[in-house]
Structures are given as structure tokens and as C-alpha cells.
N, CA, C and O atoms as a GROMACS GRO file, in nm:
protein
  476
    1UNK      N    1  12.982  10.460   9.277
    1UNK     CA    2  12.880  10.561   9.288
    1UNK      C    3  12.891  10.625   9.426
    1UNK      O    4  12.878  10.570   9.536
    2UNK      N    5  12.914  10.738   9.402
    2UNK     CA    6  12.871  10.866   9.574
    2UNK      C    7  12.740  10.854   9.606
    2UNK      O    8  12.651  10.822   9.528
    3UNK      N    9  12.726  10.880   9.720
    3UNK     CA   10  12.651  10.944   9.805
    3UNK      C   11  12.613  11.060   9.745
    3UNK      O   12  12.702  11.129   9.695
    4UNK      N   13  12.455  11.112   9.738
    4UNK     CA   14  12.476  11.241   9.733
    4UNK      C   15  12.454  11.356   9.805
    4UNK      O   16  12.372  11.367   9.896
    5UNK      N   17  12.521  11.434   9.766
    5UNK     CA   18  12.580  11.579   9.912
    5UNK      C   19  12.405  11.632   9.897
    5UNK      O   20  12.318  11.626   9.810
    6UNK      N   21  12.418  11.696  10.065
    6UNK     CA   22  12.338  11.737  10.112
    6UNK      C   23  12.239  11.845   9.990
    6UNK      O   24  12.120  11.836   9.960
    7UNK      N   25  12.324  11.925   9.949
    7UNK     CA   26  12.297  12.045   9.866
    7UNK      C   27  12.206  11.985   9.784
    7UNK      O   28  12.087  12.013   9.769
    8UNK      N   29  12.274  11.898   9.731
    8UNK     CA   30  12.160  11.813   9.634
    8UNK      C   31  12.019  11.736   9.668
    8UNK      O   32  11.948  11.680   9.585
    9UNK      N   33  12.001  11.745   9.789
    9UNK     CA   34  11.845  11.656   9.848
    9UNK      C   35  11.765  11.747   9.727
    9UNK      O   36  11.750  11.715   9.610
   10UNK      N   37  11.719  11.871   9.795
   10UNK     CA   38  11.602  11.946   9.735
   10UNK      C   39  11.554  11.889   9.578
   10UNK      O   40  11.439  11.864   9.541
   11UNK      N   41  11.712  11.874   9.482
   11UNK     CA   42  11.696  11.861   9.378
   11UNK      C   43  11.648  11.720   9.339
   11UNK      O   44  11.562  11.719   9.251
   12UNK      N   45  11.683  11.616   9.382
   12UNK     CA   46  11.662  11.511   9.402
   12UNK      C   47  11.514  11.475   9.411
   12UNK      O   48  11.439  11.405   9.342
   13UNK      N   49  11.498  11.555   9.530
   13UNK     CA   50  11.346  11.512   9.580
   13UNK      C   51  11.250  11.558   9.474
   13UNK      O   52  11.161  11.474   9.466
   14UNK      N   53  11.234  11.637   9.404
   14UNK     CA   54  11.189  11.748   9.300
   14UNK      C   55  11.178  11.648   9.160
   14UNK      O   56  11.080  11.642   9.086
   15UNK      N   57  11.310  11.571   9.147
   15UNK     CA   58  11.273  11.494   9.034
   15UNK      C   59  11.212  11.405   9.089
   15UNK      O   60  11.103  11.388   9.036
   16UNK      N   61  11.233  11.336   9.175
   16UNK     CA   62  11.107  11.214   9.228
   16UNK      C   63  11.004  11.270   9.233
   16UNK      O   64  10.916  11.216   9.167
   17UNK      N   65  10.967  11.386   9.300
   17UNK     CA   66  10.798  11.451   9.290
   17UNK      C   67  10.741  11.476   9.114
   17UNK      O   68  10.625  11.470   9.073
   18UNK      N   69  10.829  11.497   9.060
   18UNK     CA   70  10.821  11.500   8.903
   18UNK      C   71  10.746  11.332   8.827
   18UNK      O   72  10.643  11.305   8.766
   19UNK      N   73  10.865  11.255   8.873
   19UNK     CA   74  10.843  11.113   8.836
   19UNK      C   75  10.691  11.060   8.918
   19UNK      O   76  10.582  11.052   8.860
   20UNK      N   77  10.706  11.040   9.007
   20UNK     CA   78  10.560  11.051   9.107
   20UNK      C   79  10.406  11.119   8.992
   20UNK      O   80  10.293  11.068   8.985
   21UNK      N   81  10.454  11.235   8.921
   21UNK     CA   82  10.283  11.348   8.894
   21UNK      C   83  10.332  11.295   8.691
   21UNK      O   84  10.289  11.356   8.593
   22UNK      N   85  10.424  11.176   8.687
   22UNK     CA   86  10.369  11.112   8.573
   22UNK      C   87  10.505  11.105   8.445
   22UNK      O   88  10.511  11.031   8.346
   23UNK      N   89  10.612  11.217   8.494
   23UNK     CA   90  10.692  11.210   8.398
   23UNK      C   91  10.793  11.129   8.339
   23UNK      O   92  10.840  11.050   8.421
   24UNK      N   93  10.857  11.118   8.193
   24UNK     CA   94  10.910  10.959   8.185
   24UNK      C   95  11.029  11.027   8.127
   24UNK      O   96  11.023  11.100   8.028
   25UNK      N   97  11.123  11.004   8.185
   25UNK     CA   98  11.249  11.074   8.127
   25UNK      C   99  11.393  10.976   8.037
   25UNK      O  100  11.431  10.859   8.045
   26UNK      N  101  11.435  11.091   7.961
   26UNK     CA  102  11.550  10.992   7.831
   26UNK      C  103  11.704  11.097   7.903
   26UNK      O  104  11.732  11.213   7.933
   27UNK      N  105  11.773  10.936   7.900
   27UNK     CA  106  11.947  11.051   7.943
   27UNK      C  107  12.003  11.060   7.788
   27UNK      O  108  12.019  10.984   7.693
   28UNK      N  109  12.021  11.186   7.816
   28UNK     CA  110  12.078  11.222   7.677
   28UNK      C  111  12.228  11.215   7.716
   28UNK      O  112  12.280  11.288   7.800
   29UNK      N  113  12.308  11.095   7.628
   29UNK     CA  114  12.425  11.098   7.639
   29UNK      C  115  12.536  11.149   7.501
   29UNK      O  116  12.503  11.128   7.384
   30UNK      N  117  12.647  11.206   7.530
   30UNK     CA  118  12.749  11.187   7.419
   30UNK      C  119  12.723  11.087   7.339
   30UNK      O  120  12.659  10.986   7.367
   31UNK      N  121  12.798  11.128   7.187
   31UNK     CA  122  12.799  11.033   7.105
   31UNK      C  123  12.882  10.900   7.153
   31UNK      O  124  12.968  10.887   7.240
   32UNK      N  125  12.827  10.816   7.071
   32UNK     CA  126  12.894  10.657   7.087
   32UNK      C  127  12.820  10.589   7.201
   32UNK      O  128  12.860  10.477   7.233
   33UNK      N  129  12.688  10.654   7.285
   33UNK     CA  130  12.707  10.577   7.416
   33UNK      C  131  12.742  10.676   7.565
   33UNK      O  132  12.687  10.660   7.674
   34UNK      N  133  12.824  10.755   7.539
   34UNK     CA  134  12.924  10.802   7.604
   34UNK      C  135  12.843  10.853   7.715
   34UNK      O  136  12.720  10.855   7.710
   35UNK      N  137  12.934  10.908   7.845
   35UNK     CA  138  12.829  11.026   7.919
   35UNK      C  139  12.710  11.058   7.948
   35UNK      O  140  12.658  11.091   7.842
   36UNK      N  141  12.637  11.067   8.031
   36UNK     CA  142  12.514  11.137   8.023
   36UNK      C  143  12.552  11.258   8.065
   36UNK      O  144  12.633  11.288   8.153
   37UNK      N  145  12.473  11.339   7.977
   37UNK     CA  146  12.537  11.512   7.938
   37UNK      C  147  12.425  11.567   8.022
   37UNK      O  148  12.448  11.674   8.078
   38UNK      N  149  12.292  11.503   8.041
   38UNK     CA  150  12.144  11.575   8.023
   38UNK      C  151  12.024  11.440   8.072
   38UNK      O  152  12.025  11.324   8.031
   39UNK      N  153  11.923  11.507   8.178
   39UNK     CA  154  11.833  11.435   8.153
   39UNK      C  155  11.748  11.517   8.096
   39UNK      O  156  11.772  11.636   8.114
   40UNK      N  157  11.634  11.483   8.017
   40UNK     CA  158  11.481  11.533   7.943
   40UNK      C  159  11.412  11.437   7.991
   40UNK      O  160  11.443  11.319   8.012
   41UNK      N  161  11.281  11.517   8.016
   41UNK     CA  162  11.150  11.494   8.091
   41UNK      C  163  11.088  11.495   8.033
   41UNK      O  164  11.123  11.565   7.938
   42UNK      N  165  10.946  11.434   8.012
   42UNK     CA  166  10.797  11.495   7.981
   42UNK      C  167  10.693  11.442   7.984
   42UNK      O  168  10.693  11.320   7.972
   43UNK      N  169  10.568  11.512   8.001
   43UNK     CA  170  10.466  11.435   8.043
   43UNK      C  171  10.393  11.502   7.921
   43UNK      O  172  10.425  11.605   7.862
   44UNK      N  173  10.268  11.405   7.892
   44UNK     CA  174  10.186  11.469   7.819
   44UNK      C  175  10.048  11.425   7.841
   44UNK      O  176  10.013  11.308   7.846
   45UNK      N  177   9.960  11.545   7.856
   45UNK     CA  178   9.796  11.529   7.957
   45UNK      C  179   9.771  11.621   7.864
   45UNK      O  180   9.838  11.691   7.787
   46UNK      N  181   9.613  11.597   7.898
   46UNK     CA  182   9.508  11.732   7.874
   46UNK      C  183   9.565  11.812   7.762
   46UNK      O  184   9.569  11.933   7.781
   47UNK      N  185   9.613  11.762   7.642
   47UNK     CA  186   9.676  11.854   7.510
   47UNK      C  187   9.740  11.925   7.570
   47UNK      O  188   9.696  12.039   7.584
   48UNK      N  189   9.849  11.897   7.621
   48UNK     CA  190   9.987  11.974   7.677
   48UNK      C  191  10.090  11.835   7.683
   48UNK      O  192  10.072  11.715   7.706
   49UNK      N  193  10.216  11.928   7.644
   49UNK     CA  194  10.318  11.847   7.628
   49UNK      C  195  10.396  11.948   7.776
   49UNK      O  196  10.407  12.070   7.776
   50UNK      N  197  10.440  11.857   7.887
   50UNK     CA  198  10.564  11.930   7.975
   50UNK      C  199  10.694  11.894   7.964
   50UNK      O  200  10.727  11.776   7.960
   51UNK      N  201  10.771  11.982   7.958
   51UNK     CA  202  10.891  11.898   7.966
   51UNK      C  203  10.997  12.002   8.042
   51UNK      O  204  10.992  12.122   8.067
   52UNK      N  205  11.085  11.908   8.064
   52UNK     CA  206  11.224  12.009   8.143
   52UNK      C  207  11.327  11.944   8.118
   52UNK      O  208  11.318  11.825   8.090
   53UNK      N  209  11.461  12.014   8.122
   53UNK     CA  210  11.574  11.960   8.068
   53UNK      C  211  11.662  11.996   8.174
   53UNK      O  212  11.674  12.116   8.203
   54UNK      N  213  11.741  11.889   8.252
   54UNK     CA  214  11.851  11.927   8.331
   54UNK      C  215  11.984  11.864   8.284
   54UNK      O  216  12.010  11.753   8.238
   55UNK      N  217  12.071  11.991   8.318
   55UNK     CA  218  12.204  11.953   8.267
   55UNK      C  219  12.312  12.002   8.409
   55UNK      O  220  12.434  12.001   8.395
   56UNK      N  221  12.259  12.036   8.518
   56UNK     CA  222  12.353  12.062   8.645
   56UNK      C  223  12.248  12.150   8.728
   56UNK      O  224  12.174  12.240   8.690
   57UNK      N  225  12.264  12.107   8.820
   57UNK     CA  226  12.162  12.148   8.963
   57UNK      C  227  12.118  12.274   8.938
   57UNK      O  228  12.011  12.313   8.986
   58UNK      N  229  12.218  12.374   8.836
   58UNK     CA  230  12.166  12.518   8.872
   58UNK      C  231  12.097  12.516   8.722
   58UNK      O  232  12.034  12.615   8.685
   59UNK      N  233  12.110  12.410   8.644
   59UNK     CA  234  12.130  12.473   8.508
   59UNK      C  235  12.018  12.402   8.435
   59UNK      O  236  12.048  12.332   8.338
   60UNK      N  237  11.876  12.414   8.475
   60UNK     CA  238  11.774  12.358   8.424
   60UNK      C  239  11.628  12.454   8.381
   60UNK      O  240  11.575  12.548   8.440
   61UNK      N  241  11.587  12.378   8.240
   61UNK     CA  242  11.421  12.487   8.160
   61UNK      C  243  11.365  12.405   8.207
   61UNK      O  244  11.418  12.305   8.256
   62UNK      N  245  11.240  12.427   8.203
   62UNK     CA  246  11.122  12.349   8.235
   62UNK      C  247  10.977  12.424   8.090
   62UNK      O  248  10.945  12.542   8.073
   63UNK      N  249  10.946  12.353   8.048
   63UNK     CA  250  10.818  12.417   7.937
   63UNK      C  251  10.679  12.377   7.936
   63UNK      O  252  10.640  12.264   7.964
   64UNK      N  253  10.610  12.470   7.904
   64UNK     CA  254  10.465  12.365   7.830
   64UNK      C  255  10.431  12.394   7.746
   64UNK      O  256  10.434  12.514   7.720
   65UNK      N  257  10.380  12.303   7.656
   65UNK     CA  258  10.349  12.315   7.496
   65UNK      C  259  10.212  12.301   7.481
   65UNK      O  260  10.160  12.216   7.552
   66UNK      N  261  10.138  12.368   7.402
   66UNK     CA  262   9.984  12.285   7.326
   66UNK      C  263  10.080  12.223   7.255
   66UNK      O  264  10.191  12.254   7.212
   67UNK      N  265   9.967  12.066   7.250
   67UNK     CA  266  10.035  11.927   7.213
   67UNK      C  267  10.080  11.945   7.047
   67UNK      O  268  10.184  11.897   7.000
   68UNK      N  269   9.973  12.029   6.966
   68UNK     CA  270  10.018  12.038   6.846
   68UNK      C  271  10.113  12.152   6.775
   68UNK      O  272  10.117  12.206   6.665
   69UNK      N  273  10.203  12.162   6.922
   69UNK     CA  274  10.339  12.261   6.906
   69UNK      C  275  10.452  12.188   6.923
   69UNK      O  276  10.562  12.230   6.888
   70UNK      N  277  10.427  12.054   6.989
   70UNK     CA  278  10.528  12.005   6.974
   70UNK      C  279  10.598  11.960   6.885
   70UNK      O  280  10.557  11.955   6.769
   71UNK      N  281  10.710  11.920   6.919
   71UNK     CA  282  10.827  12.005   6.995
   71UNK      C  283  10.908  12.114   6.914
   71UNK      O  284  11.023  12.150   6.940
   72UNK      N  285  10.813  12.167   6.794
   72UNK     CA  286  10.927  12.254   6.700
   72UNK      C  287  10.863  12.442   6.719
   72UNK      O  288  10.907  12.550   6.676
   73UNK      N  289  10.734  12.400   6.812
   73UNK     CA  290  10.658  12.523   6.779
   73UNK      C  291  10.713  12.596   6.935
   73UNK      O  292  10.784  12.537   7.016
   74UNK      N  293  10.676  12.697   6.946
   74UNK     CA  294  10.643  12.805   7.088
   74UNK      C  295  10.594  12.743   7.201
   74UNK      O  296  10.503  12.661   7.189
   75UNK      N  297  10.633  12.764   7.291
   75UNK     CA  298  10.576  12.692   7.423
   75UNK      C  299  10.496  12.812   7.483
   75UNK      O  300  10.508  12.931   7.451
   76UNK      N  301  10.411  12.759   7.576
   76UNK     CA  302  10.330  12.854   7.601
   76UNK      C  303  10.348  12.904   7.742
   76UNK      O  304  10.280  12.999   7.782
   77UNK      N  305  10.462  12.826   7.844
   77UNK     CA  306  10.575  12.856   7.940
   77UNK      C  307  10.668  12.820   7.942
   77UNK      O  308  10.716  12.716   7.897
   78UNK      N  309  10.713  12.912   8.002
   78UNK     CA  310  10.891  12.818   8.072
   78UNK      C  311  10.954  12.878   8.145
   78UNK      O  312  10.919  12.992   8.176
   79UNK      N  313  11.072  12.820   8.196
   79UNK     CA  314  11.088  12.868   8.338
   79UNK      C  315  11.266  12.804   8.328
   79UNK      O  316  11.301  12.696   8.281
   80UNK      N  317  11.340  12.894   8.379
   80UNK     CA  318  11.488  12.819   8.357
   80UNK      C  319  11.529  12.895   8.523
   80UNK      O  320  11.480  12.990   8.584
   81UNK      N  321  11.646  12.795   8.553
   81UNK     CA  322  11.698  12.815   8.666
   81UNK      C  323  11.762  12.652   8.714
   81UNK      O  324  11.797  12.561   8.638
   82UNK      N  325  11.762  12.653   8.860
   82UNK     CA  326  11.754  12.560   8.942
   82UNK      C  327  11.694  12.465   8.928
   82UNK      O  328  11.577  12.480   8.893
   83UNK      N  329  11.741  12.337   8.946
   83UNK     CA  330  11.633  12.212   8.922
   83UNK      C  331  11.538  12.200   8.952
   83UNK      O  332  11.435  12.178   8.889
   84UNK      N  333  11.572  12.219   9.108
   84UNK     CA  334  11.436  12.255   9.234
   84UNK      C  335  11.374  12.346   9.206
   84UNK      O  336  11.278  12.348   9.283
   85UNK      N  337  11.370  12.456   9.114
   85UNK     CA  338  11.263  12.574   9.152
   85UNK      C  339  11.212  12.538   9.027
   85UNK      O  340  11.090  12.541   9.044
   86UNK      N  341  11.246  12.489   8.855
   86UNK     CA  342  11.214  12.492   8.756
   86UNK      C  343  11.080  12.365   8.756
   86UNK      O  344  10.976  12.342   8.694
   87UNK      N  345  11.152  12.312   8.856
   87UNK     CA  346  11.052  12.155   8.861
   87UNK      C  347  10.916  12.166   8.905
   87UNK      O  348  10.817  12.124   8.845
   88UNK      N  349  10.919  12.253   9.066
   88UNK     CA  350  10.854  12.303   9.112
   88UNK      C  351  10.725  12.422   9.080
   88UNK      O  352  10.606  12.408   9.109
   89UNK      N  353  10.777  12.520   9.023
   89UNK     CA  354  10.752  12.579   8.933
   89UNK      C  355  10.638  12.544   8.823
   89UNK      O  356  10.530  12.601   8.808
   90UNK      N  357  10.714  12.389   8.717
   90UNK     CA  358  10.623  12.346   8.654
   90UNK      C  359  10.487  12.258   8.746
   90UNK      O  360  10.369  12.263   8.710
   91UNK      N  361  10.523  12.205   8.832
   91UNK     CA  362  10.401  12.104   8.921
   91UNK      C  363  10.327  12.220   8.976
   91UNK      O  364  10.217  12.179   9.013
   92UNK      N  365  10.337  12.329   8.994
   92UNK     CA  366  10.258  12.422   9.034
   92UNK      C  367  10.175  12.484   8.932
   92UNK      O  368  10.105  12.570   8.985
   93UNK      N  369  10.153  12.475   8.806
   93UNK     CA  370  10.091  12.520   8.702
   93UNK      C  371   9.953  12.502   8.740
   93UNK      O  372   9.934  12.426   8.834
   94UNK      N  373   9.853  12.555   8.687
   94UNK     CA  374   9.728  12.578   8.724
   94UNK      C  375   9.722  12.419   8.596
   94UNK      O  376   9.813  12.382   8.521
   95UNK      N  377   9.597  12.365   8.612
   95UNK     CA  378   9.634  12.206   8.509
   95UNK      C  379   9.527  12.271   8.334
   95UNK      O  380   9.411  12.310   8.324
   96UNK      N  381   9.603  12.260   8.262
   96UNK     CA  382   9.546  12.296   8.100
   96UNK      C  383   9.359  12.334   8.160
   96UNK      O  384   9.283  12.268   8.230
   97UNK      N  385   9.345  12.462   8.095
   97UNK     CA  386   9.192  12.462   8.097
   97UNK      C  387   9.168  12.530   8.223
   97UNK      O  388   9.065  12.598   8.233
   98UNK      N  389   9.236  12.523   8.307
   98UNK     CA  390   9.206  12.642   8.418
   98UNK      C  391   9.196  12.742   8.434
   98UNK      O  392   9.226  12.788   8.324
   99UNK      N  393   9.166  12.844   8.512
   99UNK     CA  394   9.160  12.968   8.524
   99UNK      C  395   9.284  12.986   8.589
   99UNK      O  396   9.316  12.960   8.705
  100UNK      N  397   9.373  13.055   8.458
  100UNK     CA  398   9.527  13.099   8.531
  100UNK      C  399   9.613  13.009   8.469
  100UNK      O  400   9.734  13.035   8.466
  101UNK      N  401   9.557  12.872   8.401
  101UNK     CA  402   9.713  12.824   8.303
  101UNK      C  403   9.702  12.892   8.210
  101UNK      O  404   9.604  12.938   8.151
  102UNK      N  405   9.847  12.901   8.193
  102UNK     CA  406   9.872  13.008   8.056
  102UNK      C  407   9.850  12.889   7.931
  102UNK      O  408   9.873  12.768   7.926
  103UNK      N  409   9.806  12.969   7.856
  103UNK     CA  410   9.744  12.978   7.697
  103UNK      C  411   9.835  13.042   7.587
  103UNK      O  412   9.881  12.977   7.493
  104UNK      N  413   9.854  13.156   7.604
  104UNK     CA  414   9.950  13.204   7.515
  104UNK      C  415  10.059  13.184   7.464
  104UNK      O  416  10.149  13.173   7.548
  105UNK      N  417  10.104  13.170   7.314
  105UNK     CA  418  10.283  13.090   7.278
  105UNK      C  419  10.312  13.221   7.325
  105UNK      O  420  10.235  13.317   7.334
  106UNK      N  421  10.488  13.208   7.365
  106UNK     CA  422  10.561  13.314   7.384
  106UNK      C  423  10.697  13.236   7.275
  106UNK      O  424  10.694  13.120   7.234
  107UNK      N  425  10.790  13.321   7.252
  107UNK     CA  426  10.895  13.244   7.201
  107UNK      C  427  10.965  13.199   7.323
  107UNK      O  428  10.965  13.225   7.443
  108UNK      N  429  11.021  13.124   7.243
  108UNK     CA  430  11.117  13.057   7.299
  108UNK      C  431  11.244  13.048   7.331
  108UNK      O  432  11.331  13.062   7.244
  109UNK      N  433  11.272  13.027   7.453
  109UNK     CA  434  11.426  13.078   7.502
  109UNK      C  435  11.526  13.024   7.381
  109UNK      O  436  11.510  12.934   7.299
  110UNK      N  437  11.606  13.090   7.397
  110UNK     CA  438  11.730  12.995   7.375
  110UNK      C  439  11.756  12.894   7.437
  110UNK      O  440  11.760  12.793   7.367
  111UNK      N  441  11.784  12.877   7.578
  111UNK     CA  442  11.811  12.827   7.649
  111UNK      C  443  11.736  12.676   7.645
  111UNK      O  444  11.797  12.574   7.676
  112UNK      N  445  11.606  12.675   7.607
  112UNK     CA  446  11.533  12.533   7.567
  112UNK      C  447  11.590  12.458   7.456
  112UNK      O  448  11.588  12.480   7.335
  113UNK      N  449  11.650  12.352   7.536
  113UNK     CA  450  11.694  12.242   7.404
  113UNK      C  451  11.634  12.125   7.411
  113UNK      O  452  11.603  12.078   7.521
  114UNK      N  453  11.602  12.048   7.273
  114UNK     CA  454  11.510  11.959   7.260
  114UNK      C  455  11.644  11.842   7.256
  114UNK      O  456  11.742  11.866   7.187
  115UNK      N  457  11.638  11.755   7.311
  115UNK     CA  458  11.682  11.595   7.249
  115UNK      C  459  11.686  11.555   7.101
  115UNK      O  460  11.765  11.496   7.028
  116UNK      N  461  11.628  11.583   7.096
  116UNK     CA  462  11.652  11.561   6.880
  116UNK      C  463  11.738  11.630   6.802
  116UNK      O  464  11.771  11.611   6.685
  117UNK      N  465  11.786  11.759   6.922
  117UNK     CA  466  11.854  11.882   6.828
  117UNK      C  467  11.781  11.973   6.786
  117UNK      O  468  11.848  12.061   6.732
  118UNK      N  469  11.677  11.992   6.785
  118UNK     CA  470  11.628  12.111   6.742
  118UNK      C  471  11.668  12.219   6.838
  118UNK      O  472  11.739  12.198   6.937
  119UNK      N  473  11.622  12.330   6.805
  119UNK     CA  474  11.626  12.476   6.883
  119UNK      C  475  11.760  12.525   6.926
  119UNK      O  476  11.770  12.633   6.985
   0.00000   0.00000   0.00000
């Protein structure tokens, strides 16, 4: 196992601040065992499902669901990019029921992939 390069702190730290505000994450590997291709995240509070999916430092969604959308329905955010900004991003959400969390489904990226295969 490496060390990891500097570039990578931010991202790092971002999933620990993630793990820290509650989230429990699955490595999605290749068949047989193989690889981890992907981690998936998610927390679920206050009838919201969060989740984020990283597959390379630059190359990560982050979502939130009403709980009875999960995981096949519309999310009602999301956010793709950077690990660090997608992560961030989501811990910054106003918390379900506030003035300013979003409420509304929007569709859904492409770019959001579920662990089960859907989407």
C-alpha cells in the first residue's frame, strides 16, 4: 500500500468528514471478488436517503432522495464533480425540512449509478 499524494488530502479528508456526519459505505467491486471499481455512500435521516458514488478523485455524484424514492425514483439533488466538492457540497445542504433544502424531484443524471445496477 502507498502513501497517499498530496493532491489527494482534500479528498480524503472529505470522506472522513462524510463518515464522521453518519455515512456507511459498500466497495463496489468487479465480478468474482475482483477490484474495487467504486465506493457508494449513504446516509439516511429525516426521510432522506444521501448518497454519493466515487469512482476517481475527479469522477464523483453525490444525491438526495425522499426516502420513498429510493433508490429507483428522482432525487431531489445532485451534484457531480470532484470528490471534495461533491462531498462537500452534500454536508452543506440545508438538513430535510428547512428553509432552502430542496424538495423538488428533478431527473436524474445519467451520471448517477446505483450499486444494484439500476439507472
Amino acid at each position: 500500500m502507498t502513501a497517499p499524494r498530496r493532491d489527494e488530502a482534500p479528498h480524503l479528508e472529505a470522506i472522513k468528514r462524510s463518515a464522521e456526519a453518519g455515512f456507511r459505505f459498500l466497495h463496489v467491486r468487479e465480478a468474482a471478488g475482483g477490484a474495487v471499481t467504486a465506493i457508494h455512500a449513504e446516509r439516511k435521516h429525516r426521510g432522506v436517503v444521501e448518497t454519493f458514488l466515487l469512482q476517481d478523485v475527479s469522477d464523483a455524484v453525490a444525491a438526495r432522495f425522499r426516502s420513498e424514492d429510493y433508490p429507483s425514483g428522482d432525487p431531489v439533488w445532485q451534484e457531480h464533480g470532484t470528490v471534495a466538492d461533491v462531498i462537500a457540497a452534500l454536508l452543506s445542504l440545508p438538513p430535510p425540512g428547512a428553509p432552502g433544502a430542496p424538495t423538488r424531484k428533478r431527473r436524474v443524471s445519467r451520471s448517477l449509478w446505483m450499486p444494484d445496477g439500476s439507472r
